[in-house]
C-alpha positions as semicolon CSV with decimal commas, in nm:
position;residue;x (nm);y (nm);z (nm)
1;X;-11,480;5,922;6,698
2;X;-11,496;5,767;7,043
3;X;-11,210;5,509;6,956
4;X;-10,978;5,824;6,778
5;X;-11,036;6,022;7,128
6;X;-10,960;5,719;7,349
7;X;-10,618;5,631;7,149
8;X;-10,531;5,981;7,175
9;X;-10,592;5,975;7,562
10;X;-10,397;5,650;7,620
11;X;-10,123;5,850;7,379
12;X;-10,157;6,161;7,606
13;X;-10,085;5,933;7,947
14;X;-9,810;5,775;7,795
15;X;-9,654;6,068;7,726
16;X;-9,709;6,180;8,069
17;X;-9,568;5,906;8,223
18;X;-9,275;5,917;7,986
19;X;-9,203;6,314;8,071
20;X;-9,260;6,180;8,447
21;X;-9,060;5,927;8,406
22;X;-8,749;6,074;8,242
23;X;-8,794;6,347;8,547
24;X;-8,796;6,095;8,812
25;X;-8,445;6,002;8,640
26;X;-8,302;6,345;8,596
27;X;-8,409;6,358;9,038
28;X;-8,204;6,016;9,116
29;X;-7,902;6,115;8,814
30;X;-7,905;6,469;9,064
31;X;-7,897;6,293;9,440
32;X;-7,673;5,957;9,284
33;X;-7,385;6,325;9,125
34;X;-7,427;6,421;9,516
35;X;-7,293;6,160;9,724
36;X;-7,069;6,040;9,418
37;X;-6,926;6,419;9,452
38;X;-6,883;6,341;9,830
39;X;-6,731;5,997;9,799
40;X;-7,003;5,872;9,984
41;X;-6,975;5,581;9,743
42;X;-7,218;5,364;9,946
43;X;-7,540;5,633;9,907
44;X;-7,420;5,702;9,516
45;X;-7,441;5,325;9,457
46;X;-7,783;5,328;9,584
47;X;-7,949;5,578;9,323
48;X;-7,700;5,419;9,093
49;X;-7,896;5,108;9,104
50;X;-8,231;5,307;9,102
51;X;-8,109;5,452;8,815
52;X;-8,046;5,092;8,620
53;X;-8,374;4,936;8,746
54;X;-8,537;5,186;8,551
55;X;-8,318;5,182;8,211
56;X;-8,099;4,897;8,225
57;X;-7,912;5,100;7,904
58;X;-7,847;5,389;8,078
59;X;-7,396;5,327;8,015
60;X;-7,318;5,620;8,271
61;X;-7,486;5,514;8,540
62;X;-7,389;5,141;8,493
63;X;-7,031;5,253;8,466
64;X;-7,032;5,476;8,789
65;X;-7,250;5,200;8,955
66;X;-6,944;4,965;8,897
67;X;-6,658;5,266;9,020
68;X;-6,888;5,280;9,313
69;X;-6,854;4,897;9,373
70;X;-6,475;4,919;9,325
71;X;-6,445;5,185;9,591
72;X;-6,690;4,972;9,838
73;X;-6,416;4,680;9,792
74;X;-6,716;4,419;9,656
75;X;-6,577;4,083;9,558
76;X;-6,410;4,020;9,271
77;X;-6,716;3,834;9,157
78;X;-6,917;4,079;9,166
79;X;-6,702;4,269;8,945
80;X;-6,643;4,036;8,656
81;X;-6,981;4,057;8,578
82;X;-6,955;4,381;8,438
83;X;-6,594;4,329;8,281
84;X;-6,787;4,289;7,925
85;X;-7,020;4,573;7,911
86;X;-6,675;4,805;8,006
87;X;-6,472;4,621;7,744
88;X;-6,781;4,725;7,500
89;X;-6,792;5,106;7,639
90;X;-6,564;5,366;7,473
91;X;-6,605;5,587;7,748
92;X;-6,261;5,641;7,902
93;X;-6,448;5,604;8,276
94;X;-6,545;5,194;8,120
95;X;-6,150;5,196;8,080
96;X;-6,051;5,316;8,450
97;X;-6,299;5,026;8,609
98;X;-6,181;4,824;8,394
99;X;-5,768;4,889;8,478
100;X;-5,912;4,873;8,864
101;X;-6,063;4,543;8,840
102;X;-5,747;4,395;8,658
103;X;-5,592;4,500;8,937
104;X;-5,841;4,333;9,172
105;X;-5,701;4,022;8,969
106;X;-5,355;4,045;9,043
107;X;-5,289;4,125;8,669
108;X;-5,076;4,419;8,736
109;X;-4,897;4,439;8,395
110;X;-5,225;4,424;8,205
111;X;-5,372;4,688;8,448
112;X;-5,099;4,946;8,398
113;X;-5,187;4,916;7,966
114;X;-5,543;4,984;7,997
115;X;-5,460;5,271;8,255
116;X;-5,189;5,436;7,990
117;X;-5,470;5,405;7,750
118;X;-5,685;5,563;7,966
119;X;-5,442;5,845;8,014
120;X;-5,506;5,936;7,589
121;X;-5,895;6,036;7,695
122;X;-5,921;6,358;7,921
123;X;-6,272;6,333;7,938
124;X;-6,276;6,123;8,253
125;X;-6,367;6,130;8,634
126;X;-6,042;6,045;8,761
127;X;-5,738;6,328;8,671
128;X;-5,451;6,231;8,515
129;X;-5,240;6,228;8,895
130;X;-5,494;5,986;8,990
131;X;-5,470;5,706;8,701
132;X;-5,027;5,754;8,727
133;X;-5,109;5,734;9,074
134;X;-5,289;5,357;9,020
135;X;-5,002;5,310;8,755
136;X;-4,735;5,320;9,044
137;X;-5,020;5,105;9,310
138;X;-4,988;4,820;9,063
139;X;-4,639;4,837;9,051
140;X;-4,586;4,813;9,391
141;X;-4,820;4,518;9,419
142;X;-4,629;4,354;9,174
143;X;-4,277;4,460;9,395
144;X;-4,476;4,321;9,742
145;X;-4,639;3,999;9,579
146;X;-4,270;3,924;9,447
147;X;-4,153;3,965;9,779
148;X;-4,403;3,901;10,068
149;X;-4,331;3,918;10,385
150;X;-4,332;3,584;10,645
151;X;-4,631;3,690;10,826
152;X;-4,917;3,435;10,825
153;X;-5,275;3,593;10,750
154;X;-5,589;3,334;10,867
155;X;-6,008;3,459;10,879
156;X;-6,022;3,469;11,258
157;X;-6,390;3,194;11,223
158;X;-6,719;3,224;11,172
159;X;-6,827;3,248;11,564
160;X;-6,726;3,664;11,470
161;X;-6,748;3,689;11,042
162;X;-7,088;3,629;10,900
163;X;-7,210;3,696;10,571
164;X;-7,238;4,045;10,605
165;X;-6,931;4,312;10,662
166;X;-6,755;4,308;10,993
167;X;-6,494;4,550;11,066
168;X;-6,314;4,714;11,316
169;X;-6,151;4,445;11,598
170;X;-6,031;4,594;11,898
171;X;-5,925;4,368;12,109
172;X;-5,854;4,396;12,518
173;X;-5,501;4,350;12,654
174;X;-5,608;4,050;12,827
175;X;-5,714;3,921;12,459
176;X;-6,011;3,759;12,621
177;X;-6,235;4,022;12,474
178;X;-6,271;4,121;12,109
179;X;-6,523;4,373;12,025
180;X;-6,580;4,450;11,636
181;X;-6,882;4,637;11,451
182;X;-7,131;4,438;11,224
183;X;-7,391;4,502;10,981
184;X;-7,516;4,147;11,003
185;X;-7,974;4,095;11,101
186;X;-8,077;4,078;11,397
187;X;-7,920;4,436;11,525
188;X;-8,123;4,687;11,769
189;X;-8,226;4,839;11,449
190;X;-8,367;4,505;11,267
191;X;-8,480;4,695;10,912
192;X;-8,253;4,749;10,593
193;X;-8,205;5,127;10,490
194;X;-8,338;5,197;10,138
195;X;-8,052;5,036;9,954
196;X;-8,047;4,716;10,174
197;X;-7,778;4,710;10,431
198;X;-7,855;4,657;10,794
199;X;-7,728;4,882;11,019
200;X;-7,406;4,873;11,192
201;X;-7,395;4,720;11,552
202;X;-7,110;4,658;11,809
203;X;-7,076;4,306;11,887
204;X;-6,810;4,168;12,122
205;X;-6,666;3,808;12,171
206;X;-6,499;3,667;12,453
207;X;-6,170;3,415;12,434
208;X;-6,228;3,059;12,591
209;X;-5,953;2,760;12,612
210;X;-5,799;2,972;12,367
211;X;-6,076;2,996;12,086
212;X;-6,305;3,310;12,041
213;X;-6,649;3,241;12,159
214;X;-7,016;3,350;11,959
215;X;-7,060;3,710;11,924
216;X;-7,317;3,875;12,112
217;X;-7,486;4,205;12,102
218;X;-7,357;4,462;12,334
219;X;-7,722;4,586;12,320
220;X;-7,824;4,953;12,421
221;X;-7,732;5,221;12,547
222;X;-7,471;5,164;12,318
223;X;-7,638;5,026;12,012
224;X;-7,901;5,228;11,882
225;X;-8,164;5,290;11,578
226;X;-7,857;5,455;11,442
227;X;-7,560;5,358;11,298
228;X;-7,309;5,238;11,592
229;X;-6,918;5,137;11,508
230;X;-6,613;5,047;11,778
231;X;-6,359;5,250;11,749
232;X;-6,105;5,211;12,038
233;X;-6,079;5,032;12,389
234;X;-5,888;5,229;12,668
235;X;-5,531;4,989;12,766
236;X;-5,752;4,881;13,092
237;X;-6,074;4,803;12,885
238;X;-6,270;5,086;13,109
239;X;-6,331;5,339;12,836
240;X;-6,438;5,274;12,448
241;X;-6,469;5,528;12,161
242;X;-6,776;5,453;11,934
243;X;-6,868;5,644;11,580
244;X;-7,196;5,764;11,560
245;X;-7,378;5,849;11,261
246;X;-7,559;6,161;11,230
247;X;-7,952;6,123;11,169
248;X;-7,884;6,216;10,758
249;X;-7,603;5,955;10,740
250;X;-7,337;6,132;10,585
251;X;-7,156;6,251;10,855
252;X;-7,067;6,087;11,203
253;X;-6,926;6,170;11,546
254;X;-6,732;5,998;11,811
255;X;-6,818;5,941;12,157
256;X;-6,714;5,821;12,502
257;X;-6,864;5,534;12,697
258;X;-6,757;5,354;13,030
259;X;-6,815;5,068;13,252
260;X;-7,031;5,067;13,548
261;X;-7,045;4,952;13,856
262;X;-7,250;4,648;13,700
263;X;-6,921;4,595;13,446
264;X;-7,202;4,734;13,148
265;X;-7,112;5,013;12,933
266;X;-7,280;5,331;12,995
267;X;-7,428;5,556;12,778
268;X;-7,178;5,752;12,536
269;X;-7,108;6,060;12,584
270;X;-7,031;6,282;12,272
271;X;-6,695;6,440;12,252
272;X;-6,663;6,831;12,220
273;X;-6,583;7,068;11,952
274;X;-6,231;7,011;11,970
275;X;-6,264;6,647;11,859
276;X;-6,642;6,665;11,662
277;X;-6,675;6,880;11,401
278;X;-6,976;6,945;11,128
279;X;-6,750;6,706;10,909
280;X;-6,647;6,306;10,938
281;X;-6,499;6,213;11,236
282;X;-6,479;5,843;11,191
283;X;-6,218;5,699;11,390
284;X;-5,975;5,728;11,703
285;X;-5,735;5,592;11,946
286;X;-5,638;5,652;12,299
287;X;-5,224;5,629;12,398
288;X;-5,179;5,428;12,705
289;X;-5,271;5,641;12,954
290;X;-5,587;5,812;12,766
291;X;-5,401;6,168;12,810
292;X;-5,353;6,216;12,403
293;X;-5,606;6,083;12,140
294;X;-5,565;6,053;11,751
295;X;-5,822;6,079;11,568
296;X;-5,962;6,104;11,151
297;X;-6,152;6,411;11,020
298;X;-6,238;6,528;10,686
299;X;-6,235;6,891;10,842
300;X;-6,101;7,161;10,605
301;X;-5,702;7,249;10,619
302;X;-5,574;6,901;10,613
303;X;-5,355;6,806;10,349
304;X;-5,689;6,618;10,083
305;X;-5,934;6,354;10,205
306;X;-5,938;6,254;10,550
307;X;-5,649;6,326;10,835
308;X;-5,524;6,228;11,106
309;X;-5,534;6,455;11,411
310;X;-5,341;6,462;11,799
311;X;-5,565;6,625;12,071
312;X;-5,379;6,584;12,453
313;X;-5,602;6,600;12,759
314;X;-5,510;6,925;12,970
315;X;-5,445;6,940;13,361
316;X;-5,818;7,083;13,402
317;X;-5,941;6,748;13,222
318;X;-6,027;6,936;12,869
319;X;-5,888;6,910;12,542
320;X;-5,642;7,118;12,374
321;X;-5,712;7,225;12,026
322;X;-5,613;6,931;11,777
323;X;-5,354;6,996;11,559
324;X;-5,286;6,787;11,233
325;X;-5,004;6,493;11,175
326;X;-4,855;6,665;10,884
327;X;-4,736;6,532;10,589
328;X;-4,511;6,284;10,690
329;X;-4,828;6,084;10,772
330;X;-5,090;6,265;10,621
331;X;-5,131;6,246;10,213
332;X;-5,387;6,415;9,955
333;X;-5,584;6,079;9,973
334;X;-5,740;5,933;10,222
335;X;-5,562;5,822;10,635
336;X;-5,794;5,637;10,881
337;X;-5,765;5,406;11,150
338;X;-5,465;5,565;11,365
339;X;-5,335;5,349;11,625
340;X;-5,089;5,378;11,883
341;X;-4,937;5,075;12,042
342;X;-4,912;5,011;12,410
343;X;-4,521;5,066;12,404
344;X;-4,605;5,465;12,330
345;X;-4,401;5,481;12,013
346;X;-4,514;5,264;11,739
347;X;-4,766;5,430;11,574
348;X;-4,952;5,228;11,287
349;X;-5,271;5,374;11,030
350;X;-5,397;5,294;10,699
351;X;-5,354;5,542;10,413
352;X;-5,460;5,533;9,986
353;X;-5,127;5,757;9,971
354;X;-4,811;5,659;10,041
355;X;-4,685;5,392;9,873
356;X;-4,948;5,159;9,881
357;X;-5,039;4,840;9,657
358;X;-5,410;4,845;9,689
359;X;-5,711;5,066;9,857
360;X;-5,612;5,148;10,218
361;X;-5,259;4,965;10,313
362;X;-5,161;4,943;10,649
363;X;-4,837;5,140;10,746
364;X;-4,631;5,173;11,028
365;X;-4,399;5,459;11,233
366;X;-4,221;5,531;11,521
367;X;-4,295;5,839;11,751
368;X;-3,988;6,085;11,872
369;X;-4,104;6,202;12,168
370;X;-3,841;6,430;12,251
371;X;-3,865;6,546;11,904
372;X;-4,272;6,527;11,880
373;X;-4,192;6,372;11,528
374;X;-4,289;6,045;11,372
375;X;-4,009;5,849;11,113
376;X;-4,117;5,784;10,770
377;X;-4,382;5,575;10,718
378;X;-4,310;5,203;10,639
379;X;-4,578;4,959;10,429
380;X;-4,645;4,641;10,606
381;X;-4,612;4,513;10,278
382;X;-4,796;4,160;10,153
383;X;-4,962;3,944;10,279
384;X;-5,068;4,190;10,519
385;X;-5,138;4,482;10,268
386;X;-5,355;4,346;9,970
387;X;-5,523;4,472;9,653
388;X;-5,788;4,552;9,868
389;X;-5,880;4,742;10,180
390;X;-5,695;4,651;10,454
391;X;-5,770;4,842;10,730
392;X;-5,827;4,915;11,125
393;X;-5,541;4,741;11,237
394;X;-5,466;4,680;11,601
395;X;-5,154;4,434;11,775
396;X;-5,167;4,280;12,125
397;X;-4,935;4,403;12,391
398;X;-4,591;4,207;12,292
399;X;-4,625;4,274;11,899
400;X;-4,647;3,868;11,804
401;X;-5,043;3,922;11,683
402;X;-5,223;4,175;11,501
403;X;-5,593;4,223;11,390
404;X;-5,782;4,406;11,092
405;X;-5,984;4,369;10,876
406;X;-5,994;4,288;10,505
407;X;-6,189;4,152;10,224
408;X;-5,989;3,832;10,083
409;X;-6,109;3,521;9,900
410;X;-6,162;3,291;10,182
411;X;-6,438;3,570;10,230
412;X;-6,723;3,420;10,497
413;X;-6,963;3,669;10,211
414;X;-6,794;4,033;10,311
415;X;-6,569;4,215;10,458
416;X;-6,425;4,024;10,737
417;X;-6,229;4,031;11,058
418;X;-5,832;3,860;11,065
419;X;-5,583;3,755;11,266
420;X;-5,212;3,784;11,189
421;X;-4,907;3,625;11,325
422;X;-4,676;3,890;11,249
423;X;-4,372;3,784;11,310
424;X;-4,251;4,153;11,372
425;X;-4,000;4,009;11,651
426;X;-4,108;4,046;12,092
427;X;-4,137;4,412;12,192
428;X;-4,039;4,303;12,555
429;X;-4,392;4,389;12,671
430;X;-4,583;4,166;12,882
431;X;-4,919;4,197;13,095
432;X;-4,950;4,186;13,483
433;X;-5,324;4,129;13,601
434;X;-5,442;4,188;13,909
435;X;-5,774;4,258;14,170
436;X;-5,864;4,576;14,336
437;X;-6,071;4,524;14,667
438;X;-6,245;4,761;14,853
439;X;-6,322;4,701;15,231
440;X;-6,309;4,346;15,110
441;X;-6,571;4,368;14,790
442;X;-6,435;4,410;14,455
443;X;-6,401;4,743;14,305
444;X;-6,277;5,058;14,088
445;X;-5,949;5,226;14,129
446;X;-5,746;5,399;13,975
447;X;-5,383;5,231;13,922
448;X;-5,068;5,420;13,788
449;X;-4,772;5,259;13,657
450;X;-4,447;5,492;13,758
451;X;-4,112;5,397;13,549
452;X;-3,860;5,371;13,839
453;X;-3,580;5,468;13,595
454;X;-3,711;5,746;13,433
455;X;-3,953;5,831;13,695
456;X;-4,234;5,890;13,427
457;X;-4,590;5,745;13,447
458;X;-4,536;5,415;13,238
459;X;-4,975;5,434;13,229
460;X;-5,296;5,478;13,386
461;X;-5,518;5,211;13,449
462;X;-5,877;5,115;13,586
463;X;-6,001;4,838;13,730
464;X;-6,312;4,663;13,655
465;X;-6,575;4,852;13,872
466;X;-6,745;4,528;13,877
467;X;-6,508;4,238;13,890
468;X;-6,209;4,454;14,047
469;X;-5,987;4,299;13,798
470;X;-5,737;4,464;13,634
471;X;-5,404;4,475;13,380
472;X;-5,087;4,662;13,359
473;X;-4,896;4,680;13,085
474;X;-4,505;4,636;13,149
475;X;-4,136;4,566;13,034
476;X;-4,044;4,215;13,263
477;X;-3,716;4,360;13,303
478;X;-3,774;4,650;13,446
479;X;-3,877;4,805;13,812
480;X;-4,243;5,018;13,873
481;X;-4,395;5,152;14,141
482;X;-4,785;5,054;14,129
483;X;-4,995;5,344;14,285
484;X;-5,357;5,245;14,321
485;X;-5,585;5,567;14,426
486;X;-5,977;5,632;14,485
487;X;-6,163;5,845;14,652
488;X;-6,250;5,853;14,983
489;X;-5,966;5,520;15,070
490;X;-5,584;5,535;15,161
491;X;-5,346;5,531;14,884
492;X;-5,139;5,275;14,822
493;X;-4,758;5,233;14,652
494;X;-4,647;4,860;14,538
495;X;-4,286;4,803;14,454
496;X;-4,297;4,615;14,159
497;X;-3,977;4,396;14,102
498;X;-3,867;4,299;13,686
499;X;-4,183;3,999;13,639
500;X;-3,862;3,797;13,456
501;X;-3,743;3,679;13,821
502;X;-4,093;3,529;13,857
503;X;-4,082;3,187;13,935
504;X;-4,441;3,121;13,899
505;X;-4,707;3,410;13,765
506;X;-4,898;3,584;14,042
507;X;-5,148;3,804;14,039
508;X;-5,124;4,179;14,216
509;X;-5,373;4,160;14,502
510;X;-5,412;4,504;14,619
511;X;-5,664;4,605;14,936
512;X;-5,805;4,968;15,001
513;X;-5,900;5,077;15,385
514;X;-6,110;5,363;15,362
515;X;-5,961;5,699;15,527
């Protein structure tokens, strides 16, 4: 009797732990449907995994796991391994990773078979705009790969990529600076989150003899517990925008931070309603002289996905209310990483619309603005645009070298950071440095850069409140006056003859007297 009422007691637990068990799934199936619904891909992989550590044959969850991983742009490697278990699925999601990852492997022709196969089974996460949609990607690969373009594409070094993602270069006009954002160990927040990443840090490098130096920490205020990303560097290096994650993760907002008299960054300031929202604000840029901003947002009335967005600064120092790109730039996927060169016209960002050949291309076009309009947008086409994500790209002052990052096979374990030689042809633009002293000690000012012929502020510039130094940006053929300004000192107004008559490269010394 004893043993009959023990057996049934071990019978009765197991049962428990099965009902607990298969409830425990239905919670993680329920949080993993969330963030899937969001497209926050990297918390959906997460319970994904959960989900397969506890039933390795659970076929949704193994195939969304792998969707996930396609969105995150993982390594091809990492892929294959699941190319069997989709080839053995029937489910018409199996088929759609499956198309994607024969993609991944420049098999474009094979890719666009097992997508119009795809296209017979309606019962499928992606809609039938979205797999024609991948159907015309891979034929544009195939068009770019035919025909690539005579840039040259090299991983910038491993004293910046590690083996964990970096992203995000911006680089100073100088180019003695890069900063970029990392989730590599050893950040101010030292601990994985619960699916194993570190979090993200801003790191910054600085440009010896011509090679890029270790990165280092830029520490705190800056760097926090949270998650901290670069997002843009002001012309004269004086201001930075930085993304901030929100406490839950999911959403972020951008923020503001300067140099000090001590040439550290201070701590960031968040931005106001007219730029944050209670969506994604993930990225931004500043035009030359910081008056207008661009910026991403997943707020509602854009055109699908995230936009891209123009605030200007008004006379009282506020924003204006941000109104959106339109549609010329702006598609029903997804736009990020808007950036406007220093020449105040060419206007580049990375879309999934468009016409692109992988994730997020890179595209370029030209700002009107007597018309306030921007030309069609033009691919940058391979080797610059990949399969992959190729994103947050940024060019030095006379066009001859860009930066952005990627995923690619010469991988140092993520994504990582690039350098291009673009070949895009000399934009005429070259820097002028100069110092900034103060009853002899070296300081901040403020330095505007007037266009003698159209008598229109060229840019606005700071110098380092530290150092004193600072850069203009300028056409060599043309004149500018140079008015340096700061409170409580004498203005002064440099004639600034075309730099092309140089005989030898000076520096602009320029000395305040206090009033």
């Amino acid at each position: 009797m004893r043993k009959l009422i023990f057996i049934l007691a071990l019978v009765a637990n197991s049962l428990l732990s099965f009902a607990q068990s298969k409830d425990f799934v239905k919670l993680l199936k329920k949080e993993a449907a969330f963030y899937f619904k969001s497209e926050d891909y990297y918390n959906a992989l997460g319970f994904y995994r959960r989900i397969v550590a506890h039933d390795a044959k659970e076929e949704e969850a193994n195939i969304l796991s792998t969707y996930c991983k396609l969105k995150l742009q993982y390594h091809l490697d990492s892929l294959l391994v699941h190319e069997k278990e989709l080839k053995a699925s029937k489910k018409s999601d199996a088929l759609y990773c499956l198309a994607m990852i024969k993609h991944k492997q420049k098999m474009f022709d094979e890719s666009i078979i097992v997508l119009q196969q795809c296209l017979k089974n309606k019962k499928r996460i992606v809609s039938d705009d979205g797999v024609n949609f991948m159907i015309g990607v891979n034929r544009n690969a195939k068009k770019y790969m035919t025909n690539p373009h005579r840039s040259i594409v090299r991983n910038i070094g491993k004293n910046i990529n590690s083996a964990y993602p970096e992203y995000v270069p911006i680089v100073s006009s100088d180019e003695h600076a890069l900063y970029f954002t990392s989730r590599r160990e050893g950040g101010v927040n030292n601990k994985k989150d619960q699916f194993g990443y570190y979090h993200e840090d801003i790191y910054v490098s600085h440009k010896t003899n011509g090679a890029w130096g270790p990165a280092e920490n830029i520490g705190k205020p800056v760097n926090t517990e949270e998650n901290d990303g670069c997002v843009a560097i002001s012309p004269d290096g004086y201001k930075m925008i930085v993304y901030r994650s929100t406490p839950d993760g999911i959403n972020g907002n951008l923020y503001e931070t300067k140099l000090n008299s001590k040439g550290k960054w201070e701590t960031p300031v968040v931005f106001g309603l007219e730029i944050n929202s209670q969506y994604h604000e993930s990225s931004a840029c500043f035009t030359n002289d910081t008056s207008i901003m661009y910026f991403c947002s997943t707020r509602p009335g854009g055109y699908g996905g995230k936009d891209i967005y123009r605030i200007k600064r008004l006379p009282n120092g506020k924003w204006s209310a941000a109104y959106n790109l339109g549609p010329g730039i702006n598609t029903v996927y997804d736009e990020e990483s808007p950036y406007m060169h220093v020449d105040g016209s060419t206007f580049y960002f990375s879309s999934k619309g468009h016409n692109t050949m992988g994730e997020f291309d890179v595209f370029r076009t030209t700002y009107n603005e007597e018309t306030n309009a921007f030309s069609p947008a033009e691919n940058l086409e391979y080797p610059i645009n990949t399969v992959g994500n190729d994103v947050f790209f940024v060019l030095n002052v006379d066009g001859q070298k860009g930066y952005y990052s990627s995923l690619k096979d010469d991988t140092h374990g993520n994504t990582d950071i690039y350098e291009i030689d673009t070949r895009f042809g000399d934009n005429d633009l070259k820097v002028k440095s100069g110092l900034l002293f103060k009853d002899n000690v070296a300081g901040k000012g403020k330095i505007t850069l007037l266009d003698n012929e159209s008598n229109k502020v060229a840019g606005i510039y700071n110098s380092n409140p530290k150092t004193g130094k600072f850069i203009i940006v300028v056409n060599p053929l043309k004149t500018y006056k140079v008015i340096v300004q700061e409170e409580g000192y004498q203005s002064v107004v440099i004639e600034l003859e075309p730099i092309a008559t140089e005989k030898n490269e000076t520096e602009l010394n320029i000395k305040l007297i206090k009033k």
